[in-house]
PLY file of the C-alpha trace (Angstrom):
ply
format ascii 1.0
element vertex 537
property float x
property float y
property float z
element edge 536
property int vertex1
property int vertex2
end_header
81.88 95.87 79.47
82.33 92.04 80.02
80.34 90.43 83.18
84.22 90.65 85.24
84.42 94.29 84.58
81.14 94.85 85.66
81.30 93.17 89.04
84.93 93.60 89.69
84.73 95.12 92.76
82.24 92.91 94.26
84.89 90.28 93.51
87.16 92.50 95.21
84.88 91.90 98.37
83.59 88.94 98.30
86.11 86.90 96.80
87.99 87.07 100.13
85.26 85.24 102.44
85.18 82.57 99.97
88.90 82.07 100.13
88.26 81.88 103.86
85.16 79.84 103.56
87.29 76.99 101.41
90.06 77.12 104.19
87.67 77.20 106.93
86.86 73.24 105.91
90.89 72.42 104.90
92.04 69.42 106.70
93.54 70.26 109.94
97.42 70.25 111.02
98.72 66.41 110.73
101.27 67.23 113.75
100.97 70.19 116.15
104.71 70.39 117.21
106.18 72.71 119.95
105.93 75.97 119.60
109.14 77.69 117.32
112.01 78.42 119.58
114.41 79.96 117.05
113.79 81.33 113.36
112.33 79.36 110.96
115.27 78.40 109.06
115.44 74.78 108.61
112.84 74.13 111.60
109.12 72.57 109.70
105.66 74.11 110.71
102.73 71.66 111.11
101.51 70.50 107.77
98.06 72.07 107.15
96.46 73.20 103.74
95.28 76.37 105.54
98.50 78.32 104.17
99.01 77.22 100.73
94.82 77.56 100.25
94.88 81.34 101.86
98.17 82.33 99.84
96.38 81.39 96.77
93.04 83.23 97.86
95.35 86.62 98.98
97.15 86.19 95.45
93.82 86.07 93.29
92.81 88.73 95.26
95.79 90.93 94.61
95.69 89.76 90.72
91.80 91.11 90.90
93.00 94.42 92.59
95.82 94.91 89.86
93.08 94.31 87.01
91.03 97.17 88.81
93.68 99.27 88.14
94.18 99.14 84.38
90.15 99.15 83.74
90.75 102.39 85.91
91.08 105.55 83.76
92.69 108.66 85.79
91.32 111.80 85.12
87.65 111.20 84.69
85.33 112.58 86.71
82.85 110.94 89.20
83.18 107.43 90.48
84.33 104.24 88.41
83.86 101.04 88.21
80.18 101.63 89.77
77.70 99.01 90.73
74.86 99.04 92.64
71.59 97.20 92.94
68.58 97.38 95.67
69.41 95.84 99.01
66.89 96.51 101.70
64.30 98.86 99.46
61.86 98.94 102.53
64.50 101.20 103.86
66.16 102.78 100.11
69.46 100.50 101.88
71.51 99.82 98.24
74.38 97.39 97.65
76.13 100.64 95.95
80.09 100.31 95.18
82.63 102.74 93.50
85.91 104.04 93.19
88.15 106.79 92.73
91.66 107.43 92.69
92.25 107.61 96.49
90.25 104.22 97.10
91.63 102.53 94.07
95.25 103.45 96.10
93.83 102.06 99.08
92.34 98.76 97.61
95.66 97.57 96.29
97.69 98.46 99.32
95.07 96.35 101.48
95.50 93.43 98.79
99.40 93.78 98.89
100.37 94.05 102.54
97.10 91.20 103.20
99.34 88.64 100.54
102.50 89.40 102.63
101.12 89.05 105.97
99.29 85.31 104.79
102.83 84.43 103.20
104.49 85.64 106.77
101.81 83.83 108.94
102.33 80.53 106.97
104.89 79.65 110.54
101.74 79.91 112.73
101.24 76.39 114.60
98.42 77.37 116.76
94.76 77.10 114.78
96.43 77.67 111.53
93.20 77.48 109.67
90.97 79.83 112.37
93.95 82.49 111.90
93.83 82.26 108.40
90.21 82.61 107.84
90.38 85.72 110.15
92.67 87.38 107.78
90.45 86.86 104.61
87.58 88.08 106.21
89.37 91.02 107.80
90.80 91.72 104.12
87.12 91.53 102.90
85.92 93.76 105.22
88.39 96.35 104.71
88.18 96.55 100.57
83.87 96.44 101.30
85.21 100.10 103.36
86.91 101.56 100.75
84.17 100.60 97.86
80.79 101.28 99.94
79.06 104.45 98.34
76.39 103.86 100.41
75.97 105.03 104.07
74.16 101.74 105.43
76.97 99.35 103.39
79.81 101.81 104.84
78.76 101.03 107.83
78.24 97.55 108.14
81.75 96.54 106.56
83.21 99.17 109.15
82.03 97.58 112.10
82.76 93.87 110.27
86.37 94.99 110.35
86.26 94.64 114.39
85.78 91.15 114.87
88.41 89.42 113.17
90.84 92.24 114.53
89.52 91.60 117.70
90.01 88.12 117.61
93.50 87.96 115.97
94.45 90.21 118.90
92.36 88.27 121.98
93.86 84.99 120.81
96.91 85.06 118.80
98.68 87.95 120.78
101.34 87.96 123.82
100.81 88.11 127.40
98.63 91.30 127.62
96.36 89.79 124.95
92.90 90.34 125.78
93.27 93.56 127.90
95.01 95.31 124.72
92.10 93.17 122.34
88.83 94.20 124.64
90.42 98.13 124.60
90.31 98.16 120.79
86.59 97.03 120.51
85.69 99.55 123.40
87.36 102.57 121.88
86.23 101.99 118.17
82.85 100.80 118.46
81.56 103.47 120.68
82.89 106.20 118.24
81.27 103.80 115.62
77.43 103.73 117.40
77.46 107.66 117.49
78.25 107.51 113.69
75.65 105.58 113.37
72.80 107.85 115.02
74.52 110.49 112.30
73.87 107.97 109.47
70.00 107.41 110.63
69.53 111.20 111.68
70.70 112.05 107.98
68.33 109.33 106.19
65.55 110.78 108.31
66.48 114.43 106.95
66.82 113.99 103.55
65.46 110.59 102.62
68.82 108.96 101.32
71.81 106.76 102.64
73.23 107.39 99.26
76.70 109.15 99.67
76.75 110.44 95.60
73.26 111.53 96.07
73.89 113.28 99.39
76.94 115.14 97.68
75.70 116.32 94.52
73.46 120.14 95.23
71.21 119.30 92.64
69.80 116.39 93.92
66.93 115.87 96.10
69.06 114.70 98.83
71.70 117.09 98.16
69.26 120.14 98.35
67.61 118.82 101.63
71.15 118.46 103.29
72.39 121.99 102.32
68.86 123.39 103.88
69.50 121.72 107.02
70.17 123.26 110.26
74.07 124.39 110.43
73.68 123.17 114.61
71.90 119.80 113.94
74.79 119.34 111.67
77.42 120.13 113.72
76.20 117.53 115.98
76.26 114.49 112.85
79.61 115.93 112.05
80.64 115.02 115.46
79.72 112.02 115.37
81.36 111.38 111.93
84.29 113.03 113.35
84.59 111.37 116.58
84.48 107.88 114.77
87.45 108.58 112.29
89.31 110.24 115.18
89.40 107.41 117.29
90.77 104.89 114.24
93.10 106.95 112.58
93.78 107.44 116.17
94.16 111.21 116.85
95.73 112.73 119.87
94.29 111.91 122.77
92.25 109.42 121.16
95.34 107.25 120.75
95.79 105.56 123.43
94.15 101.94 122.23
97.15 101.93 119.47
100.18 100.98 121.35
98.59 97.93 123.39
96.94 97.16 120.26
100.34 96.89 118.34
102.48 95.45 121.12
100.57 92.52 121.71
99.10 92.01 118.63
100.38 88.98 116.18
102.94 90.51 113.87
100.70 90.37 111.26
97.91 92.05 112.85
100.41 94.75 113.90
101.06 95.23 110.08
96.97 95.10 108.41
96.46 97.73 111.64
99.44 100.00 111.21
99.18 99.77 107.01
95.46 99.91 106.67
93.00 100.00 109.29
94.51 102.93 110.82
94.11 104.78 107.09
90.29 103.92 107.34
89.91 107.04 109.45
91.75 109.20 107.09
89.84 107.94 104.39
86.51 108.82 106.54
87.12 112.18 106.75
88.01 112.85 103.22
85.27 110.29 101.77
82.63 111.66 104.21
83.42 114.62 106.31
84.56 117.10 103.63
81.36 116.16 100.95
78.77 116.40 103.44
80.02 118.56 106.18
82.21 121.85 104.59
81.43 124.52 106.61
81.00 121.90 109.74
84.96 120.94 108.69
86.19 124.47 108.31
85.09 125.98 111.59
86.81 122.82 113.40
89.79 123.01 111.68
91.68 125.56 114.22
90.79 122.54 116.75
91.82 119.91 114.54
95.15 121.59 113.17
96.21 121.73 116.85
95.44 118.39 117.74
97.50 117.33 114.71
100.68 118.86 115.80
100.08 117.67 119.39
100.23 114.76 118.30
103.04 114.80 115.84
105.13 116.15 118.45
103.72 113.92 121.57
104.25 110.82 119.42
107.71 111.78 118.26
108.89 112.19 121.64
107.52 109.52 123.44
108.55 107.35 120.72
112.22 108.57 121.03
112.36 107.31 124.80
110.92 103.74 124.09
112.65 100.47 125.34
110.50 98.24 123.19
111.22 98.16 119.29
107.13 97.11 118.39
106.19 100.40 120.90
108.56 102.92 119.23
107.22 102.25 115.83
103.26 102.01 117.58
104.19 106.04 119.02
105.41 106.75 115.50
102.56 106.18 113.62
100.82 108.48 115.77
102.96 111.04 114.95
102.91 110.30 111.24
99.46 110.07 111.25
99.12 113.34 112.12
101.44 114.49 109.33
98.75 113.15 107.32
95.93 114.77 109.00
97.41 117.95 109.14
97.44 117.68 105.02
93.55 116.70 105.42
93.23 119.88 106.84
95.14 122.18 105.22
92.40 122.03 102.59
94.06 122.51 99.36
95.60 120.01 96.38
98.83 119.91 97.93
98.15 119.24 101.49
95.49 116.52 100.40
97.83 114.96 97.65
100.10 114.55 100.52
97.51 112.91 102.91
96.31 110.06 100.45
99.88 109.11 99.27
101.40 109.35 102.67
98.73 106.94 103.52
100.18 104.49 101.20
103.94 105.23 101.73
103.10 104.68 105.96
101.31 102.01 105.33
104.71 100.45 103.21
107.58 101.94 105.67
105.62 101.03 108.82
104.88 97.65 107.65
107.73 96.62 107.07
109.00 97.62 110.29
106.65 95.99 112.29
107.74 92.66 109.92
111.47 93.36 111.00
110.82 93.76 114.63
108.76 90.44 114.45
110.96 88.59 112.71
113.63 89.89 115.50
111.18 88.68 117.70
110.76 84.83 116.92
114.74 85.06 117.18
114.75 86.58 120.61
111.60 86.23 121.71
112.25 90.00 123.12
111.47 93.35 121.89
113.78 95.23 124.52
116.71 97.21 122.57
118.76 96.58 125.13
118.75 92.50 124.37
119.97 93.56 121.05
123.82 94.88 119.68
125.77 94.13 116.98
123.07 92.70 114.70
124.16 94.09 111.55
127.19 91.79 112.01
125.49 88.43 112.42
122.39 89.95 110.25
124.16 92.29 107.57
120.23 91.39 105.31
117.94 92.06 107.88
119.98 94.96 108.86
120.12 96.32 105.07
116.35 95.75 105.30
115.71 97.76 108.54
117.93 100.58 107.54
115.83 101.30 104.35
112.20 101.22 106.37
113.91 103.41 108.86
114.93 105.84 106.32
111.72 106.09 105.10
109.75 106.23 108.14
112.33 109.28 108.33
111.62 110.91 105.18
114.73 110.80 103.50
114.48 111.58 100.27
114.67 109.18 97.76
112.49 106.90 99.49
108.21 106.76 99.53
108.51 108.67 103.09
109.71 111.92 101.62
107.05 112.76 98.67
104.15 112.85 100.77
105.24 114.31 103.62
107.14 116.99 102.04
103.47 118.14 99.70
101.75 117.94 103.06
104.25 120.34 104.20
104.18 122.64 101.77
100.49 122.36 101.65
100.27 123.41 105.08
102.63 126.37 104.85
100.46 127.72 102.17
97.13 126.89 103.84
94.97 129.70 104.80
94.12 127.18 107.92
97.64 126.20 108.95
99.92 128.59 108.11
103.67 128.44 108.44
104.09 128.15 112.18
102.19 124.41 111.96
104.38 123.64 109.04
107.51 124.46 110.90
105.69 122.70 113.98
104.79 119.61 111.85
108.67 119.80 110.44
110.15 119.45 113.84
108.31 116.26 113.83
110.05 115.04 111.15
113.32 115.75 112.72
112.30 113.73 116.06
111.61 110.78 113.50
115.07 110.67 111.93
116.19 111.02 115.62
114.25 108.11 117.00
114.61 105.81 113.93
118.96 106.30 113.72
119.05 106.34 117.32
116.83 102.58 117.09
119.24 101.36 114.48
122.32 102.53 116.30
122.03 100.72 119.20
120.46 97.65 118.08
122.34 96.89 114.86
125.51 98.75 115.46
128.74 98.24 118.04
130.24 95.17 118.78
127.41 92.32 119.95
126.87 92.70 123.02
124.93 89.48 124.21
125.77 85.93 123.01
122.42 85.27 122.14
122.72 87.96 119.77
126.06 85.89 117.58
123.79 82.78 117.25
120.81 84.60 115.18
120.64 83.73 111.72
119.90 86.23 108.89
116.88 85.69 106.17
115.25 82.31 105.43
113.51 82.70 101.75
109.97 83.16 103.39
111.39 86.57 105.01
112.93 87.72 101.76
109.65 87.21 100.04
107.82 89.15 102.41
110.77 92.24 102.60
111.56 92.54 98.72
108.81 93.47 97.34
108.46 95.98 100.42
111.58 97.63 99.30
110.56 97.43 96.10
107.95 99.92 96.78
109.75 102.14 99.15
112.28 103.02 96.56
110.09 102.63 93.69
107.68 105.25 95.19
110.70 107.60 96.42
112.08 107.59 92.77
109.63 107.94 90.49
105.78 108.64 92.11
104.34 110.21 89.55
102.24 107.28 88.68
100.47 107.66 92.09
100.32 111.32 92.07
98.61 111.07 88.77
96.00 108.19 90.41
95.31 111.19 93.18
94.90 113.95 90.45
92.03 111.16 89.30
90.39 112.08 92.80
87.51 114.44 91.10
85.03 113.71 93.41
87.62 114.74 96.44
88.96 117.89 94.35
85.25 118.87 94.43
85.12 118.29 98.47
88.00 120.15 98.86
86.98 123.36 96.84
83.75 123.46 99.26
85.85 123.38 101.97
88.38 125.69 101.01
85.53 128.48 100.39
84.08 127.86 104.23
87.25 128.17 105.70
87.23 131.62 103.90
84.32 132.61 105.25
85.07 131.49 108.51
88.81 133.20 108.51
87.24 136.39 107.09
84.67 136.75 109.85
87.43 136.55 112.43
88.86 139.07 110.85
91.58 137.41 109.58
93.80 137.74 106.51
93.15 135.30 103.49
96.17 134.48 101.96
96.01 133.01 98.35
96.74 129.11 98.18
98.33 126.62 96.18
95.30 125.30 93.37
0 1
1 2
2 3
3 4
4 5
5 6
6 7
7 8
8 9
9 10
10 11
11 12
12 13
13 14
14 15
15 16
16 17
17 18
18 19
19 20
20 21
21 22
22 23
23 24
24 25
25 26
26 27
27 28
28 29
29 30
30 31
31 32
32 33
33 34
34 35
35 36
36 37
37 38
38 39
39 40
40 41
41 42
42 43
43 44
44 45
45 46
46 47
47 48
48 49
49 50
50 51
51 52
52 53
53 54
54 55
55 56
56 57
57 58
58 59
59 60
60 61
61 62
62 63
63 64
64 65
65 66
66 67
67 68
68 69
69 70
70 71
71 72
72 73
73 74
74 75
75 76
76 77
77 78
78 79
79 80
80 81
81 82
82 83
83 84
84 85
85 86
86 87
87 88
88 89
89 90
90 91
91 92
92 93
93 94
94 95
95 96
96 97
97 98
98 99
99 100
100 101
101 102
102 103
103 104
104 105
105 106
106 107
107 108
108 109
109 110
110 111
111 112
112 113
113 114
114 115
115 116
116 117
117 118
118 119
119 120
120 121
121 122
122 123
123 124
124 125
125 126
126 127
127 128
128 129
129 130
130 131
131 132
132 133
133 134
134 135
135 136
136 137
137 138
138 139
139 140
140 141
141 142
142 143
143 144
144 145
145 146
146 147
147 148
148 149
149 150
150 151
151 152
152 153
153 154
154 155
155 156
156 157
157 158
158 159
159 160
160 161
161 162
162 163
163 164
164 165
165 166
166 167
167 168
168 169
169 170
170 171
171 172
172 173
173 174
174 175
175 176
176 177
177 178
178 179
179 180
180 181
181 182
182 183
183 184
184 185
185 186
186 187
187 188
188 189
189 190
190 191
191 192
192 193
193 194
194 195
195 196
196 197
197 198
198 199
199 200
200 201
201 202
202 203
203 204
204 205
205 206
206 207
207 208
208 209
209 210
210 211
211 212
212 213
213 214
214 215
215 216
216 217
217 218
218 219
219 220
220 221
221 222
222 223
223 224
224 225
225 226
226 227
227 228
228 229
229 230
230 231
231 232
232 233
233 234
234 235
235 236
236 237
237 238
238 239
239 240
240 241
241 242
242 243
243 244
244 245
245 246
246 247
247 248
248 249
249 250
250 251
251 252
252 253
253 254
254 255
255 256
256 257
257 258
258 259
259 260
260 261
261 262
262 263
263 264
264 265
265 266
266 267
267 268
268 269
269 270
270 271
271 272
272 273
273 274
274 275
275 276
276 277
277 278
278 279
279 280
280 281
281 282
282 283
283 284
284 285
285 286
286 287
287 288
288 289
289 290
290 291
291 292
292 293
293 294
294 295
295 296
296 297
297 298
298 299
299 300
300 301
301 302
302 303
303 304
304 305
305 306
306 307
307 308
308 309
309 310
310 311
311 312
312 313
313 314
314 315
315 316
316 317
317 318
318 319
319 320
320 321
321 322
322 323
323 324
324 325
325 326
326 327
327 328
328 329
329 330
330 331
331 332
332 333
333 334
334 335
335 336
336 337
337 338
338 339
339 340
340 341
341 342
342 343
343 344
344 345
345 346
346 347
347 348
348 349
349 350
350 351
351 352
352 353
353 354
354 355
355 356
356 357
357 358
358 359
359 360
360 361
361 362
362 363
363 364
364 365
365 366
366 367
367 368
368 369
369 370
370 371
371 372
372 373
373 374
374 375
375 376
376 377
377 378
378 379
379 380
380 381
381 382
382 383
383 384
384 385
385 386
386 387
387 388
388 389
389 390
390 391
391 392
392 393
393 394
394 395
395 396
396 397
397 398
398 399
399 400
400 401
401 402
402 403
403 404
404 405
405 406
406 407
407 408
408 409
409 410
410 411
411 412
412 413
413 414
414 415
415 416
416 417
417 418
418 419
419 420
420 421
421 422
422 423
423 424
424 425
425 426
426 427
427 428
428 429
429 430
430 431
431 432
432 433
433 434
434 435
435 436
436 437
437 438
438 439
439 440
440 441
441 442
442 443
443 444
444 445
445 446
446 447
447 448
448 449
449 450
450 451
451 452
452 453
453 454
454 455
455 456
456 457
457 458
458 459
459 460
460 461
461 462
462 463
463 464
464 465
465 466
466 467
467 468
468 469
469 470
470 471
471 472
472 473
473 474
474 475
475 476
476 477
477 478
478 479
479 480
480 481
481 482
482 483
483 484
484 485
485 486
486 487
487 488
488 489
489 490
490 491
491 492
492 493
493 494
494 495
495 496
496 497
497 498
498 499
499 500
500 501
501 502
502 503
503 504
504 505
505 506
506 507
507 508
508 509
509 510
510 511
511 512
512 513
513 514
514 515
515 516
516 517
517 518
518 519
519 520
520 521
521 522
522 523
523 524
524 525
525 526
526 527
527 528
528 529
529 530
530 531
531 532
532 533
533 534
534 535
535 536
């Protein structure tokens, strides 16, 4: 393998913070200007290198993800791609990177959607270069989370991802700016200290932060983990637990996400709806379901209800929102828990379902939150009420917002209705879930087609119904480059996902998870006395 291959994914996470490092020292804006009134159509942004410098660094980056993928080879077992080298040895801390299908997935959906957000930003006037550098190091930070194989590394880039959220929130945001900004530290980083004790109460157990050593029952570490005491785990799988719950967020742990959203930047509203919120999916199946089976099965009847809780709690309180950027913040609650529920459904199907409806949300819902913000620097309101009659003043933005709302609804034909429909069907053949979640989880999905039509119909449709409204232009070519490729994806992955599915059927490691799951929720339905129902492979 040539020195690239090699250290490709240490590319994929450093590379980033030097992007941001080289536009940290570009020359600053020649002329600061007002602030935008309308859209960006034929108005000029201050002239700063920031933009075309972090463009560049975001399209490298999305090249290097890309090249990942076709040294990639789906269907072999273990971890690719691997690298690792001693860290802190005092403390057996390694610099210890790897991926599977799932991450791989993951890793070019945080390059893509970073690229679009730096090519939508490139209109900021205030600290260009400071708002920039906070996206590459957010975007470095999130692939170091989705390559870590180590416990120590995991959790370091984890907590990294907090501070340039935090400050993209607490200074580029709206009015309610550093309330919603403070909120988000609060509620993530105290779920992230008690996974923390976990990590340390582990090493001290078995002697290893290593998460393919700590996973494999012939190993040292492996052996010492299985002989520990099924309470004491309980407790670490809390505190694993707790910390994904809060980010993915999961009812009633969600109530950070809506501030968060609606007074975000858009593009922090997009990198939090399309991947940060998928780190806490990716926690549980990563962590939670290697290391803690049995702990995972015997909260499942728990978990299962929280999930459709919250699919139904979002769905509805979405459906009565006045604010565009809040309806689609309640939605991803609910459609988070669509993808949760497939976690926990423990079989193929239901987890096939979870990873790529991971992806597809993290398409559909971010391009909706770039729709409502482009809406917004027109308007400078979210209300649906200011709106009417768009589609005839904005027939391309309208064309553009019909397709993400189809697939935030699951129609099929677009990326919404694949993964949603395995999770499903996963979860009607679960021994955990059973039909009546499924049918639960399903009336969900209703309650999104209702919200989402009910959105478009009275904001684009009827005649216009405020002045304002007739004096909005449609696209300028910055907003087309940042929608196309969207759509792109949304139909691309409703017509023909097989690609992807075959990139989860890679997931070996997570097929292995699953299988020790699925035989301690058998034990723990059969001591209840329950029936145990044969389930999809």
């Amino acid at each position: 393998m040539s020195l690239l291959e090699n250290n490709i994914l240490s590319l994929l996470i450093f590379f980033p913070l030097l992007g941001g490092l080289i536009v940290m020292f570009a020359p600053a804006s020649s002329a600061r200007g007002e602030a935008q009134k309308g859209v960006d159509a034929g108005a000029k942004a201050p002239s700063s290198s920031a933009a075309p410098i972090a463009i560049a660094a975001a399209a490298v980056e999305l090249l290097l993800a890309l090249y990942a993928w076709t040294l990639f080879t789906p269907g072999r077992p273990g971890f690719q791609l691997r690298f690792f080298a001693d860290w802190i040895p005092d403390f057996r801390i390694r610099y210890d990177v790897g991926v599977d299908g799932m991450s791989l997935l993951l890793i070019l959906l945080t390059a893509f959607l970073t690229l679009l957000c730096v090519i939508y930003s490139t209109r900021v006037d205030r600290r260009p270069r400071e708002y920039m550098v906070f996206l590459l190091v957010l975007e470095a930070a999130m692939m170091g989370v989705f390559c870590a194989l180590d416990l120590v590394l995991f959790y370091v880039f984890w907590e990294l991802v907090l501070i340039p959220m935090y400050f993209l929130i607490g200074i580029w945001g709206h009015e309610r700016r550093v309330y919603a900004a403070v909120k988000f530290f609060i509620f993530t980083f105290v779920g992230s200290v008690l996974m923390l004790v976990g990590i340390v109460y582990l090493f001290v157990q078995t002697g290893s932060f290593s998460l393919t050593e700590l996973m494999t029952p012939t190993a040292p570490a492996g052996q010492a983990l299985a002989a520990l005491d099924a309470r004491a785990l309980m407790w670490v799988y809390a505190a694993f637990a707790l910390a994904f719950m809060v980010k993915v967020p999961l009812f009633p742990f969600h109530t950070w996400l809506p501030d968060a959203h609606v007074e975000a930047p858009t593009a922090g509203s997009v990198i939090l709806a399309g991947v940060l919120l998928k780190m806490g999916v990716y926690g549980f199946i990563r962590f939670c379901m290697p290391l803690f089976p049995q702990q995972m099965a015997q909260s499942a009847p728990l978990f299962l209800a929280l999930c459709v809780v919250g699919i139904l709690y979002g769905a509805i309180v979405a459906t009565v929102q006045p604010d565009m950027k809040k309806l689609v913040a309640y939605s991803s609650v609910s459609h988070l828990g669509i993808v949760m529920l497939g976690v926990f459904s423990f079989n193929e199907l239901g987890l096939s379902g979870a990873i790529i409806q991971s992806v597809n949300h993290g398409v559909s819902t971010g391009m909706l939150f770039f729709l409502v913000g482009m809406l917004y620097d027109r308007r400078h309101t979210r209300e649906i009420a200011a709106f009417g009659g768009v589609r005839r003043v904005m027939p391309l933005l309208s064309a553009f917002f019909l397709l993400a709302a189809f697939s935030s609804a699951a129609l099929p034909l677009t990326n919404g209705f694949i993964g949603e429909y395995l999770v499903l069907q996963g979860a009607f053949l679960s021994k955990t879930s059973g039909p009546v979640y499924a049918a639960l989880s399903a009336l969900g999905m209703v309650l999104s087609a209702t919200y989402m039509l009910w959105l478009f119909q009275r904001a684009f449709c009827g005649p216009v119904k405020h002045s304002e409204v007739g004096l909005l232009p449609d696209l300028a070519l910055r907003e087309k480059l940042v929608l196309v490729p969207l759509a792109v994806l949304v139909l691309w992955f409703g017509c023909y996902p097989a690609p992807w599915l075959r990139m989860i059927g890679a997931v070996k490691p997570v097929a292995s998870a699953r299988s020790s799951v699925r035989q301690a929720a058998d034990g723990v339905v059969q001591a209840a006395g329950g029936p145990v129902q044969e389930a999809a492979p």
